[in-house]
C-alpha positions as YAML, in Angstrom:
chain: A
units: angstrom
residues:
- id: 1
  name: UNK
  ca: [230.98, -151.63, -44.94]
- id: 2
  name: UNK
  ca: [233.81, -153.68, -46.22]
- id: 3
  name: UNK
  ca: [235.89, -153.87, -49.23]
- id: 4
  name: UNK
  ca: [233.88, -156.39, -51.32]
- id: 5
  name: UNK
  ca: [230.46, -153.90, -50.39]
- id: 6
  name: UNK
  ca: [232.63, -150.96, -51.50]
- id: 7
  name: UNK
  ca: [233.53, -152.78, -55.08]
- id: 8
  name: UNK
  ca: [229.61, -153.32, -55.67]
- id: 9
  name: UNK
  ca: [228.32, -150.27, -54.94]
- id: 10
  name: UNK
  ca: [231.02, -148.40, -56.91]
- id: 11
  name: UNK
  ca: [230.05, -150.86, -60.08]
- id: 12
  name: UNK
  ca: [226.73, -149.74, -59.19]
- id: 13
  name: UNK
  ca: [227.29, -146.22, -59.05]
- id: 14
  name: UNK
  ca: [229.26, -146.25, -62.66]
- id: 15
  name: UNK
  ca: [226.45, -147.79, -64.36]
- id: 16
  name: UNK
  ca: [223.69, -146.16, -62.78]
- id: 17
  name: UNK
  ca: [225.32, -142.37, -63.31]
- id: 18
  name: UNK
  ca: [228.31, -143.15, -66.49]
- id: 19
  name: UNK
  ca: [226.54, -146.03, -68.07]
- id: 20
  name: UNK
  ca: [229.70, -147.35, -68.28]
- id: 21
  name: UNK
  ca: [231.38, -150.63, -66.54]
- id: 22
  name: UNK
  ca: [233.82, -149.81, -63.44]
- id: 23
  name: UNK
  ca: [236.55, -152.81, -64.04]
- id: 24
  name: UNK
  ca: [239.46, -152.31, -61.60]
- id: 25
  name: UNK
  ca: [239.39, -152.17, -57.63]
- id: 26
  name: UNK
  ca: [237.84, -149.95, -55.39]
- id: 27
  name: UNK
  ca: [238.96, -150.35, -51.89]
- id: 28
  name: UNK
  ca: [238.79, -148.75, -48.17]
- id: 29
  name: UNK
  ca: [242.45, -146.99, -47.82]
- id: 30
  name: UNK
  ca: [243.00, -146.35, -44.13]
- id: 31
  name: UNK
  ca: [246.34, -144.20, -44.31]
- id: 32
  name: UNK
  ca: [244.51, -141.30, -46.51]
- id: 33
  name: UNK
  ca: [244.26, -138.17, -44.10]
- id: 34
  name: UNK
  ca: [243.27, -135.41, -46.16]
- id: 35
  name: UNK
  ca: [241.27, -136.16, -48.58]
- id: 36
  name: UNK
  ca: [238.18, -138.31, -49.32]
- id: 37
  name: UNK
  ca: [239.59, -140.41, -51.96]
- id: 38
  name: UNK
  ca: [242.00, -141.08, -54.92]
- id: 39
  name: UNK
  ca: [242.12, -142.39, -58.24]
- id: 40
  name: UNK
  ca: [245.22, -144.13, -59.17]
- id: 41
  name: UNK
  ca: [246.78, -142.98, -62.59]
- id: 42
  name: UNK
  ca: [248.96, -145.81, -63.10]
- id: 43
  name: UNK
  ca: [246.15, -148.99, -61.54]
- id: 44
  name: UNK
  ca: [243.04, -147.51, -62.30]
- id: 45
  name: UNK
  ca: [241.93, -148.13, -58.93]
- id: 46
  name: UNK
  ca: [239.76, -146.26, -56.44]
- id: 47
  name: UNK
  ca: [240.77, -145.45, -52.68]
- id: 48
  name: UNK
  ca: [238.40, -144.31, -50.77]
- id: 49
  name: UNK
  ca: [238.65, -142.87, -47.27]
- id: 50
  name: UNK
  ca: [236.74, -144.73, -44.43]
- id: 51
  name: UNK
  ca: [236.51, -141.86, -41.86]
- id: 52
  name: UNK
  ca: [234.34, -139.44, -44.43]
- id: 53
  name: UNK
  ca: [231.96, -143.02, -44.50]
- id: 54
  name: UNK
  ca: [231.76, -143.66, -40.60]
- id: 55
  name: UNK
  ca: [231.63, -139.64, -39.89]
- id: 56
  name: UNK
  ca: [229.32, -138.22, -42.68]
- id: 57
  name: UNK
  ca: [227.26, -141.00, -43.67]
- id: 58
  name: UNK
  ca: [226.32, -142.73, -47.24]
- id: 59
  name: UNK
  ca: [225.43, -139.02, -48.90]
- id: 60
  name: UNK
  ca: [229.06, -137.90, -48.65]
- id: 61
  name: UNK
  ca: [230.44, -141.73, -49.66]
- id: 62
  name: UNK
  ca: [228.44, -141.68, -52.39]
- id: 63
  name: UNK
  ca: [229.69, -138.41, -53.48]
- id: 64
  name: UNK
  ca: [233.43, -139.12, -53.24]
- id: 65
  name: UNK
  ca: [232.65, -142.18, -55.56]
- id: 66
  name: UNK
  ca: [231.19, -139.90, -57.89]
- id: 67
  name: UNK
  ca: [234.14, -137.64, -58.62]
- id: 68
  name: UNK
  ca: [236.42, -140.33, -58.32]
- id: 69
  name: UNK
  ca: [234.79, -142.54, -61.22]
- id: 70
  name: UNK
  ca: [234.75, -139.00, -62.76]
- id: 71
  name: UNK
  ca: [238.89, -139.06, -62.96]
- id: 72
  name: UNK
  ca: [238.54, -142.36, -63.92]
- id: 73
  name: UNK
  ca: [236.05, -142.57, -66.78]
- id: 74
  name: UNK
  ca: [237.32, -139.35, -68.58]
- id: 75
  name: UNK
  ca: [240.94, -140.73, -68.03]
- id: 76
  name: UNK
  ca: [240.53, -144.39, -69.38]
- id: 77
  name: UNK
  ca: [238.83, -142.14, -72.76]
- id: 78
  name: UNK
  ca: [241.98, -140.11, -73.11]
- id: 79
  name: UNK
  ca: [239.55, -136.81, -71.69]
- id: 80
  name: UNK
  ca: [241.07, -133.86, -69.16]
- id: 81
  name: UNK
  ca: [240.72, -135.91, -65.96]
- id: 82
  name: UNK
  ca: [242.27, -133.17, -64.00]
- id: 83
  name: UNK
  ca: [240.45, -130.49, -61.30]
- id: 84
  name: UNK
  ca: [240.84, -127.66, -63.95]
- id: 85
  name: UNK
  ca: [239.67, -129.44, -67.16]
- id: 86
  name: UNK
  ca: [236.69, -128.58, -68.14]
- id: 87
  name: UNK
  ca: [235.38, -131.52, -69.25]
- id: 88
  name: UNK
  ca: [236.17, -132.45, -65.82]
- id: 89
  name: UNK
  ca: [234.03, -130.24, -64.32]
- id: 90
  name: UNK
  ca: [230.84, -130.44, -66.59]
- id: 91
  name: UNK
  ca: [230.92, -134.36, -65.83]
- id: 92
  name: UNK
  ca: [230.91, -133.31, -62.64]
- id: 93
  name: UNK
  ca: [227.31, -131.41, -62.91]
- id: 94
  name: UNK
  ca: [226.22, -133.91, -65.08]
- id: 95
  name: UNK
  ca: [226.28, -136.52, -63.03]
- id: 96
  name: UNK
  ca: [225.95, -134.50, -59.57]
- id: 97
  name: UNK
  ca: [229.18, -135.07, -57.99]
- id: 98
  name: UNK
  ca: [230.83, -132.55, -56.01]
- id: 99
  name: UNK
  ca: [233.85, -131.03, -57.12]
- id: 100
  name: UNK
  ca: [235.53, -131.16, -53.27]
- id: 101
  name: UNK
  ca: [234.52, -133.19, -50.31]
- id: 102
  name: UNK
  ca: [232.97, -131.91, -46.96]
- id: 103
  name: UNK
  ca: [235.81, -131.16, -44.73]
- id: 104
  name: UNK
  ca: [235.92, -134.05, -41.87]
- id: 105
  name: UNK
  ca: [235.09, -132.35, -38.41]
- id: 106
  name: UNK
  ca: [237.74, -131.23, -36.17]
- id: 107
  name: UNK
  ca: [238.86, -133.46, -33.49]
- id: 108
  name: UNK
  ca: [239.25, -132.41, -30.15]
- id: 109
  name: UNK
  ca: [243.39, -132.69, -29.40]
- id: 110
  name: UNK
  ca: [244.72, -132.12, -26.10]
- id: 111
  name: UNK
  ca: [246.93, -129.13, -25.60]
- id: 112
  name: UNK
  ca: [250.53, -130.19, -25.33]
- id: 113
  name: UNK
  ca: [252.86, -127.43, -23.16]
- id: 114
  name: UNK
  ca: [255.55, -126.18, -25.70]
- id: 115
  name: UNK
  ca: [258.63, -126.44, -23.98]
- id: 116
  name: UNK
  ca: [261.76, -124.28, -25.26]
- id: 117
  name: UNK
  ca: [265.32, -124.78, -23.74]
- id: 118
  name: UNK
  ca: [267.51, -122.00, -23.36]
- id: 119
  name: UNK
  ca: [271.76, -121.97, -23.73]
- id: 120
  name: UNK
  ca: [273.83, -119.55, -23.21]
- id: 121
  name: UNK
  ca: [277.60, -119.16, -24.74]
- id: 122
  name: UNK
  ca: [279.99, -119.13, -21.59]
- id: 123
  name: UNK
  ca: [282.35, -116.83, -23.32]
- id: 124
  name: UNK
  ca: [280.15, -114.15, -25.09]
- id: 125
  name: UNK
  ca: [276.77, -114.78, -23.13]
- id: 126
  name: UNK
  ca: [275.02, -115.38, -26.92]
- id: 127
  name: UNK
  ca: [271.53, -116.77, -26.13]
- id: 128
  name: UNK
  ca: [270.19, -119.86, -28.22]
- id: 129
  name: UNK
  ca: [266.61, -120.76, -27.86]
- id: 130
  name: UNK
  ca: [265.44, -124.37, -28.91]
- id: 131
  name: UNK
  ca: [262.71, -126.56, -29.25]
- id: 132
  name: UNK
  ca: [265.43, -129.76, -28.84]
- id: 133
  name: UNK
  ca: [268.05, -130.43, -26.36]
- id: 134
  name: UNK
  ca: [271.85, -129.24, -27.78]
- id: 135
  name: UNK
  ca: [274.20, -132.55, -26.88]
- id: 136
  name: UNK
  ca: [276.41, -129.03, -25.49]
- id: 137
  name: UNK
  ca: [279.70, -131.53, -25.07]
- id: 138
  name: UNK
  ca: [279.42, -131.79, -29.48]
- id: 139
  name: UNK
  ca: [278.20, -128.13, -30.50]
- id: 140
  name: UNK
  ca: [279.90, -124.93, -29.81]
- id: 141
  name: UNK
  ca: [279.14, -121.33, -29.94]
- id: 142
  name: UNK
  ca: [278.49, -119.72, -33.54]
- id: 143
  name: UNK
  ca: [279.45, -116.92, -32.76]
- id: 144
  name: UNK
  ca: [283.32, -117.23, -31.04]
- id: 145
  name: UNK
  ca: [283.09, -121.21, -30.54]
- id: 146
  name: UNK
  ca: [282.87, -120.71, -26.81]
- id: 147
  name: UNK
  ca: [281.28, -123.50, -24.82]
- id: 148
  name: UNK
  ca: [277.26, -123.98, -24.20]
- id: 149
  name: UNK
  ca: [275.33, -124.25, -21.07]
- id: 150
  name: UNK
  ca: [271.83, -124.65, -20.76]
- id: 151
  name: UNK
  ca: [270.23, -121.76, -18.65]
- id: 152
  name: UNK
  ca: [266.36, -122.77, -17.88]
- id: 153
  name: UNK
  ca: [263.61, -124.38, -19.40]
- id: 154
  name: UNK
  ca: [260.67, -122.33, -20.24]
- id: 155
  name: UNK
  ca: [257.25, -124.05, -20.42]
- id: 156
  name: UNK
  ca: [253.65, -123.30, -21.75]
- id: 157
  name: UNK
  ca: [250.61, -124.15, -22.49]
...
């Protein structure tokens, strides 16, 4: 599906469900992450998130369309268009849309070992442990501004 597909079916959607015109842009945002789509306050437009169409299907699109145009109708009428309104939320039964989106399933990342470096103050044997190399010819000690030397390098996975 493509962005010109996306802008019909959303018109669709508002006058099949809010029997009202949808008049701005709805388009396919790639950098949303965490969430199946936004409505923008300040454009009026719709962003929707690909990955919730390509991993659970047209149900779950169609959905996310439906509490987006809810944001967006009760907004553009001066209505609570926020999550806690609750004019919000009975448009949302009324028209069938949920009020969050299916969580995307988890993908499979590989285990990276944690690595943590280990320095030691030359004067007063203070242990640092850190997740990034200390450049130990700038910093000194905390403690009695001795000098630092690294010690080992502890892995894991």
């Amino acid at each position: 599906m493509d962005n010109k597909k996306l802008q019909k079916l959303v018109e669709d959607i508002s006058i099949q469900f809010f029997q009202k015109p949808f008049r701005h842009l709805a388009l396919f945002n790639p950098r949303l992450r965490s969430t199946g789509g936004r409505y923008l306050l300040g454009t009026h437009n719709i962003e929707i998130n690909r990955k919730y169409f390509e991993q659970l299907g047209e149900t779950e699109l169609y959905g996310i369309i439906k509490h987006e145009l809810c944001h967006y109708h009760l907004h553009l009428e001066g209505k609570g268009y926020q999550h806690r309104d609750p004019e919000f939320k009975q448009l949302l039964k009324q028209v069938g849309a949920p009020r969050f989106c299916t969580p995307l399933p988890a993908v499979k990342r590989t285990v990276q070992s944690k690595k943590i470096l280990i320095y030691a103050c030359k004067e007063c044997a203070q242990i640092y442990k850190r997740k990034r190399a200390i450049n130990t010819a700038k910093y000194v000690c905390g403690k009695c501004r001795g000098q630092l030397v690294k010690v080992k390098e502890l892995t894991s996975s």
